[in-house]
N, CA, C and O atoms as a GROMACS GRO file, in nm:
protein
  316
    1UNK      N    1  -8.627   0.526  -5.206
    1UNK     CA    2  -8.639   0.554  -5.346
    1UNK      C    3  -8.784   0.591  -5.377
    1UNK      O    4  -8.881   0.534  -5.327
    2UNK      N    5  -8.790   0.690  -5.464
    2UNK     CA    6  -8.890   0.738  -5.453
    2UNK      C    7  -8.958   0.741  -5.571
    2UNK      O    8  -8.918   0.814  -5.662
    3UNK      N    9  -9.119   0.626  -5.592
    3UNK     CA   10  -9.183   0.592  -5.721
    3UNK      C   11  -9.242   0.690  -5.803
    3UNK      O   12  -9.252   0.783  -5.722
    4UNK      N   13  -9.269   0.714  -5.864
    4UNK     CA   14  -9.349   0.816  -5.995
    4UNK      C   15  -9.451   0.781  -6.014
    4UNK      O   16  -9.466   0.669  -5.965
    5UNK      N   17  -9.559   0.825  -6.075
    5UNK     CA   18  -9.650   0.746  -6.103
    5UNK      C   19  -9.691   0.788  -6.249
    5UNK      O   20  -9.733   0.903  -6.260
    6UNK      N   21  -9.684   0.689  -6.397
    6UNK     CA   22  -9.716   0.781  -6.441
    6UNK      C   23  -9.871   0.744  -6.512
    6UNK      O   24  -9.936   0.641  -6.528
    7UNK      N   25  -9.895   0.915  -6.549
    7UNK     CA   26 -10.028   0.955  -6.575
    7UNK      C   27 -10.069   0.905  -6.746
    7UNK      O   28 -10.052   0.969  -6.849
    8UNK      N   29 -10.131   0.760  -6.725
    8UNK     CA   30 -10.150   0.705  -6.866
    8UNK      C   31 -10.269   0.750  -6.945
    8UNK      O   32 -10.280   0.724  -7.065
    9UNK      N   33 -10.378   0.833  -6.861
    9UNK     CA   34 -10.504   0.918  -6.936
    9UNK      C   35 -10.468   1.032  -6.982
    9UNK      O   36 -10.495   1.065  -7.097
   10UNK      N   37 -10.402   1.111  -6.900
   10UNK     CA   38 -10.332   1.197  -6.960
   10UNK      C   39 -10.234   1.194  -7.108
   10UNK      O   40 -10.242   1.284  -7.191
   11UNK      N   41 -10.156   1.095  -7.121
   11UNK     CA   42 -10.090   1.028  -7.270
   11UNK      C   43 -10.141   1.037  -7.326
   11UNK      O   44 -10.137   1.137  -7.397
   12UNK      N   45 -10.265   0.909  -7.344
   12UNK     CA   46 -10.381   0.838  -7.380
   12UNK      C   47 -10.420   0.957  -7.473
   12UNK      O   48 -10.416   0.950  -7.595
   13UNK      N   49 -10.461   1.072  -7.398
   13UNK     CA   50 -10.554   1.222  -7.429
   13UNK      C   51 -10.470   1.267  -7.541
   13UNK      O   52 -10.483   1.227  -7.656
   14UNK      N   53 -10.398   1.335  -7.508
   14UNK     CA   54 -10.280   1.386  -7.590
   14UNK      C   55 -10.259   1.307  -7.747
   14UNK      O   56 -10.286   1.351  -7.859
   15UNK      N   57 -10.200   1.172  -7.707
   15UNK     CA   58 -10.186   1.095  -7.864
   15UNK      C   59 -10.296   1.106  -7.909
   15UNK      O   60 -10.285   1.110  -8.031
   16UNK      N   61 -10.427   1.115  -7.870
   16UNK     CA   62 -10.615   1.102  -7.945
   16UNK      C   63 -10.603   1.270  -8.015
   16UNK      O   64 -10.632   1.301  -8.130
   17UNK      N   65 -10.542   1.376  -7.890
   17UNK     CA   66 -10.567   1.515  -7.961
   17UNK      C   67 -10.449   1.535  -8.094
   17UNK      O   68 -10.483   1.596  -8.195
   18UNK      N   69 -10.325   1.483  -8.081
   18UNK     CA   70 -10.251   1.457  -8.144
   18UNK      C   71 -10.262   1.422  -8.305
   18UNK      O   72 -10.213   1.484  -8.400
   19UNK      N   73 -10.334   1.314  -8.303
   19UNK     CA   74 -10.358   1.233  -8.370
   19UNK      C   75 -10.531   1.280  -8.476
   19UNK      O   76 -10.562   1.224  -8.581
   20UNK      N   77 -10.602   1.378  -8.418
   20UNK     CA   78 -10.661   1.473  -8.462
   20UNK      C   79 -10.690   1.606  -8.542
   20UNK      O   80 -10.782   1.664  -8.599
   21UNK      N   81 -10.541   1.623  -8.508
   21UNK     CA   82 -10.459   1.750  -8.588
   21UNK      C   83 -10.484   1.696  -8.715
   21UNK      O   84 -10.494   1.576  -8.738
   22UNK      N   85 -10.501   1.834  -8.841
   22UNK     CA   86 -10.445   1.867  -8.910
   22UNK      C   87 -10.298   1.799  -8.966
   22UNK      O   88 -10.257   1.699  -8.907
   23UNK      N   89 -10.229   1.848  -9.068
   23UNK     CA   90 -10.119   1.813  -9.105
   23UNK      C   91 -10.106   1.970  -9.056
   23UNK      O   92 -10.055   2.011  -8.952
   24UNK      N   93 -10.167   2.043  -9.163
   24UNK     CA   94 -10.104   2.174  -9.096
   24UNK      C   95 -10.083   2.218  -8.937
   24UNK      O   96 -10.002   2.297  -8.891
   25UNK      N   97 -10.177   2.145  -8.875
   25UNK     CA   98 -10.181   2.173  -8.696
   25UNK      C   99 -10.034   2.070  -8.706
   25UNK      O  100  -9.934   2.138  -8.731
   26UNK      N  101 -10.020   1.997  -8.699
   26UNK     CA  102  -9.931   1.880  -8.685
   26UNK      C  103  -9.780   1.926  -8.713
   26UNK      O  104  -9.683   1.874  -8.656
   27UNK      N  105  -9.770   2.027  -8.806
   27UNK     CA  106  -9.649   2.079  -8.844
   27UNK      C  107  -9.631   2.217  -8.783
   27UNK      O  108  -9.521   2.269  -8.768
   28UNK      N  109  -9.747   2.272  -8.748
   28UNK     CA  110  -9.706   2.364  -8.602
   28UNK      C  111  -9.651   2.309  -8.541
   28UNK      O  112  -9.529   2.291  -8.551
   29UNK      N  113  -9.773   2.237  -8.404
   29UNK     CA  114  -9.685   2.175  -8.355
   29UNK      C  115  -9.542   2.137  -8.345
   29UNK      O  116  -9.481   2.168  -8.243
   30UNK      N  117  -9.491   2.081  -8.428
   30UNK     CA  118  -9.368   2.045  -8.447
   30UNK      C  119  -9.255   2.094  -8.447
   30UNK      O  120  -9.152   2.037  -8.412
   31UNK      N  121  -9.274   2.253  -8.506
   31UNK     CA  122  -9.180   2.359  -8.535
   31UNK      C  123  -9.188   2.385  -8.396
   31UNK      O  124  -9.076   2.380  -8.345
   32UNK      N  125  -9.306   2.419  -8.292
   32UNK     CA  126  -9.364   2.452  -8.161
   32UNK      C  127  -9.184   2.368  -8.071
   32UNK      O  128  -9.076   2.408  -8.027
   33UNK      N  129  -9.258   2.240  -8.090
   33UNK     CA  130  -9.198   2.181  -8.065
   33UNK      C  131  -9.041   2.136  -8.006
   33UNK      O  132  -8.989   2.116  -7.897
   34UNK      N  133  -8.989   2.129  -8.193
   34UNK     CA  134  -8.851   2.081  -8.179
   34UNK      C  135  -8.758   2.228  -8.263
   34UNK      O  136  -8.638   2.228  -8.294
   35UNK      N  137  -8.858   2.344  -8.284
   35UNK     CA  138  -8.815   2.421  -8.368
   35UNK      C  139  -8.684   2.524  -8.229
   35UNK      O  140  -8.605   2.618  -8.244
   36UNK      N  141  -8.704   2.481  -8.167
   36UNK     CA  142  -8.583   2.583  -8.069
   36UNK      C  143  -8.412   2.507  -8.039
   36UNK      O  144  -8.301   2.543  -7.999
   37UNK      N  145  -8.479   2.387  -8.087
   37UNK     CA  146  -8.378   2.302  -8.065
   37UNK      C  147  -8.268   2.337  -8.187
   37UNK      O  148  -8.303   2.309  -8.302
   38UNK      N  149  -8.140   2.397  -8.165
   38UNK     CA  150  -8.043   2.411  -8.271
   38UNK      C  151  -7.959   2.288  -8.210
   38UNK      O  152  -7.953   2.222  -8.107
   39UNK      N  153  -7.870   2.302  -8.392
   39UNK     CA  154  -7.751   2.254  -8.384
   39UNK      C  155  -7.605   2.344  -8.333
   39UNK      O  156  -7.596   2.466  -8.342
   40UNK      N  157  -7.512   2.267  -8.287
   40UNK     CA  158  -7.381   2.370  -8.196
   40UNK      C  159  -7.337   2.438  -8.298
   40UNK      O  160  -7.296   2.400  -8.407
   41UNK      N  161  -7.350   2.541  -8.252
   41UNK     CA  162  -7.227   2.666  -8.366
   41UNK      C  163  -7.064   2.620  -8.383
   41UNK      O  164  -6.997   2.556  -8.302
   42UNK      N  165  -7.025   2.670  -8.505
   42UNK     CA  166  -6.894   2.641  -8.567
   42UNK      C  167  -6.791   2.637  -8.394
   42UNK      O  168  -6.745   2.539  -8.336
   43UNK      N  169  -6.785   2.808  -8.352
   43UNK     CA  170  -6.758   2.775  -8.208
   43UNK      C  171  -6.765   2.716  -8.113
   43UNK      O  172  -6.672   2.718  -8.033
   44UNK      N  173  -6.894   2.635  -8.087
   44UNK     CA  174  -6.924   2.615  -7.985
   44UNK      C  175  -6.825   2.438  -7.981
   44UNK      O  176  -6.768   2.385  -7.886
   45UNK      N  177  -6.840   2.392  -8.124
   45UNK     CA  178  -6.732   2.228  -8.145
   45UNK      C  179  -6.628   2.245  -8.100
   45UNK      O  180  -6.577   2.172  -8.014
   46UNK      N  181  -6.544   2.403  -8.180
   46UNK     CA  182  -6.447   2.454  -8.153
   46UNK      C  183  -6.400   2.417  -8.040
   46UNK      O  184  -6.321   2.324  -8.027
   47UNK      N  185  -6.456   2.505  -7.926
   47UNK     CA  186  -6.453   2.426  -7.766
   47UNK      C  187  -6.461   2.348  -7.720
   47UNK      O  188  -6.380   2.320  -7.632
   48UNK      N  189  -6.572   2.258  -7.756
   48UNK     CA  190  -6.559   2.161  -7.722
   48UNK      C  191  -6.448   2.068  -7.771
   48UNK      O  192  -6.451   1.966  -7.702
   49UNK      N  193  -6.333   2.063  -7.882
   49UNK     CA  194  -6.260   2.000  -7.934
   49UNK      C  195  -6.099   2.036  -7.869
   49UNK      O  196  -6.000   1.970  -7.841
   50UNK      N  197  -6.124   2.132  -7.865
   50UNK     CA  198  -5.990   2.254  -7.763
   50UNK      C  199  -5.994   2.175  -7.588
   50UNK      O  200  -5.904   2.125  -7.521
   51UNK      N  201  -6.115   2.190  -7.564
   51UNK     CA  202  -6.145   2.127  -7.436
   51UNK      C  203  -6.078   1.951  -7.376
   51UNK      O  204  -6.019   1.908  -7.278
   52UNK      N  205  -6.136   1.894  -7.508
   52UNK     CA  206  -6.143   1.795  -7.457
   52UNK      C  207  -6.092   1.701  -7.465
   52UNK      O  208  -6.062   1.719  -7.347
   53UNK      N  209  -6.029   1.569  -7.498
   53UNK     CA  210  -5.894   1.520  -7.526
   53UNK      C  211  -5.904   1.378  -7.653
   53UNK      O  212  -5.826   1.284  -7.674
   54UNK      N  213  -6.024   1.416  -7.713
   54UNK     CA  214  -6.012   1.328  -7.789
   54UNK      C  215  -5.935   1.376  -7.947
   54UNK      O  216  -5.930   1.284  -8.029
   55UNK      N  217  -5.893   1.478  -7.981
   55UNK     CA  218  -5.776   1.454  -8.038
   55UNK      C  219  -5.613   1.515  -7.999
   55UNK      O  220  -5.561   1.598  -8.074
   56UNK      N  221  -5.559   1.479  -7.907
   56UNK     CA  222  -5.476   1.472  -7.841
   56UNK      C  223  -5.375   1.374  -7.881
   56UNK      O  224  -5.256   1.389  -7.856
   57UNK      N  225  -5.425   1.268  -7.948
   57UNK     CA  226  -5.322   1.231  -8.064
   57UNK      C  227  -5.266   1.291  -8.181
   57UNK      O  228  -5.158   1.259  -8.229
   58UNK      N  229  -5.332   1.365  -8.218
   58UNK     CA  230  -5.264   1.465  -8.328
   58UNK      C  231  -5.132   1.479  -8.297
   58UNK      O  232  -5.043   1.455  -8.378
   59UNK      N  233  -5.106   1.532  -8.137
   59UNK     CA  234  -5.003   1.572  -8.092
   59UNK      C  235  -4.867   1.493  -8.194
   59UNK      O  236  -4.800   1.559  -8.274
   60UNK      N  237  -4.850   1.373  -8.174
   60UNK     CA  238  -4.775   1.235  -8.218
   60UNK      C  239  -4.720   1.232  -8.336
   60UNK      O  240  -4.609   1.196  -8.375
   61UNK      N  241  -4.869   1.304  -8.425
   61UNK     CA  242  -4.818   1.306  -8.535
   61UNK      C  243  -4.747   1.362  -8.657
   61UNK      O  244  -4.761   1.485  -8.659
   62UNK      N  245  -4.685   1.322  -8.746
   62UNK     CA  246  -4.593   1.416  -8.767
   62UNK      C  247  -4.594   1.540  -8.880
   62UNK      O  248  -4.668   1.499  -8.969
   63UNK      N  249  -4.566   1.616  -8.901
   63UNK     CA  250  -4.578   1.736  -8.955
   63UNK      C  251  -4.630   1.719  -9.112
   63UNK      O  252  -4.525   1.680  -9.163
   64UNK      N  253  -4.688   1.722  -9.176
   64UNK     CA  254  -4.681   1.723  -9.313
   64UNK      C  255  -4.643   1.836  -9.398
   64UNK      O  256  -4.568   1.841  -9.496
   65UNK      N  257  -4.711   1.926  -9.339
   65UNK     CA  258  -4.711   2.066  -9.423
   65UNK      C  259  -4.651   2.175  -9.346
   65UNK      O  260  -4.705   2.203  -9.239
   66UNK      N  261  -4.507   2.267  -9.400
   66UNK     CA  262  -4.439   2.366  -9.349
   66UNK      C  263  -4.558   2.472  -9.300
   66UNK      O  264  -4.676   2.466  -9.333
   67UNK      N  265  -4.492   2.576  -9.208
   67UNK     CA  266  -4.567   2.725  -9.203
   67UNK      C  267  -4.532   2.825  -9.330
   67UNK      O  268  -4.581   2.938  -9.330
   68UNK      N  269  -4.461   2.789  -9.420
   68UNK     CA  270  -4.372   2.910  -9.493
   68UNK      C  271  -4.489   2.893  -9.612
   68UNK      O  272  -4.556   2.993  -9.640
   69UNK      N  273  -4.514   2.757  -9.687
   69UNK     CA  274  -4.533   2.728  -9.778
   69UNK      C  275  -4.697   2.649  -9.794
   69UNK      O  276  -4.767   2.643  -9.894
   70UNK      N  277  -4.719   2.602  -9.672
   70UNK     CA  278  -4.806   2.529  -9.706
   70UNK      C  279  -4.808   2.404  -9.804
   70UNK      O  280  -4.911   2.346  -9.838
   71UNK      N  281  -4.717   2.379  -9.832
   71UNK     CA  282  -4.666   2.205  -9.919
   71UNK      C  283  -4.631   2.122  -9.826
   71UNK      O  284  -4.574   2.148  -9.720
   72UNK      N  285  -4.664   2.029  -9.863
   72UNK     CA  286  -4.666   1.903  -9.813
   72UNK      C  287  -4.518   1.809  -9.770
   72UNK      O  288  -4.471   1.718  -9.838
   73UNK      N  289  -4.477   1.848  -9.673
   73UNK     CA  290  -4.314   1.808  -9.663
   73UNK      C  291  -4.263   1.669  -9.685
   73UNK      O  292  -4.143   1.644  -9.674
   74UNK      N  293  -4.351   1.578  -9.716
   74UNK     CA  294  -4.285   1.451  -9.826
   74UNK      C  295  -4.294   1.511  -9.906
   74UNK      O  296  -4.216   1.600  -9.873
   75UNK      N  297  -4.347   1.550 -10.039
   75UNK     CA  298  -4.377   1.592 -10.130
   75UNK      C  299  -4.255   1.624 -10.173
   75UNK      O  300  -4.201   1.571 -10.270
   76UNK      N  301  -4.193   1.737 -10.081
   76UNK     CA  302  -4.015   1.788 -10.112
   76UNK      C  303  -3.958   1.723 -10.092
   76UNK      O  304  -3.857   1.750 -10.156
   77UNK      N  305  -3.939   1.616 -10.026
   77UNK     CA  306  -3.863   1.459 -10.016
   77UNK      C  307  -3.818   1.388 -10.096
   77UNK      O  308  -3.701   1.356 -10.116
   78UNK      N  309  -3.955   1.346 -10.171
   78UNK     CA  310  -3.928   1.291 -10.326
   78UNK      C  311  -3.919   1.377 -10.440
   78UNK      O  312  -3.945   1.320 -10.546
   79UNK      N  313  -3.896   1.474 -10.446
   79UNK     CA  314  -3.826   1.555 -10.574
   79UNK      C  315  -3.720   1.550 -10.567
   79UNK      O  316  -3.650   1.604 -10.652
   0.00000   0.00000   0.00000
């Protein structure tokens, strides 16, 4: 197994230059940062929900609403 070592002057440096910034440097940074990072597209859940089996109970359950009408098939029950 193989140890790491890690580099605590190097940190150390960084949080001091960090911590030196600007607000405005600071909010570069940041956008720099975490600004590439998106959230999943409408599609991309899509797939992942199609994919994967956590609602797979749906299957079970039972119909509420026709294809013809879109109403709610108790609804026509109790009338």
């Amino acid at each position: 197994m193989e140890t790491k070592t890690i580099n605590t002057k190097l940190v150390e440096s960084l949080v001091a230059v960090i911590r030196a910034l600007s607000q405005e440097e600071r909010s570069l940074l940041e956008s720099k940062l975490f600004g590439e990072i998106s959230e999943p597209s409408t599609p991309e859940i899509m797939q992942l929900a199609a994919k994967g089996s956590s609602f797979d109970f749906l299957y079970n359950e039972p119909d509420l609403y026709t294809l013809e009408d879109g109403e709610a098939c108790w609804l026509r029950q109790i009338q």
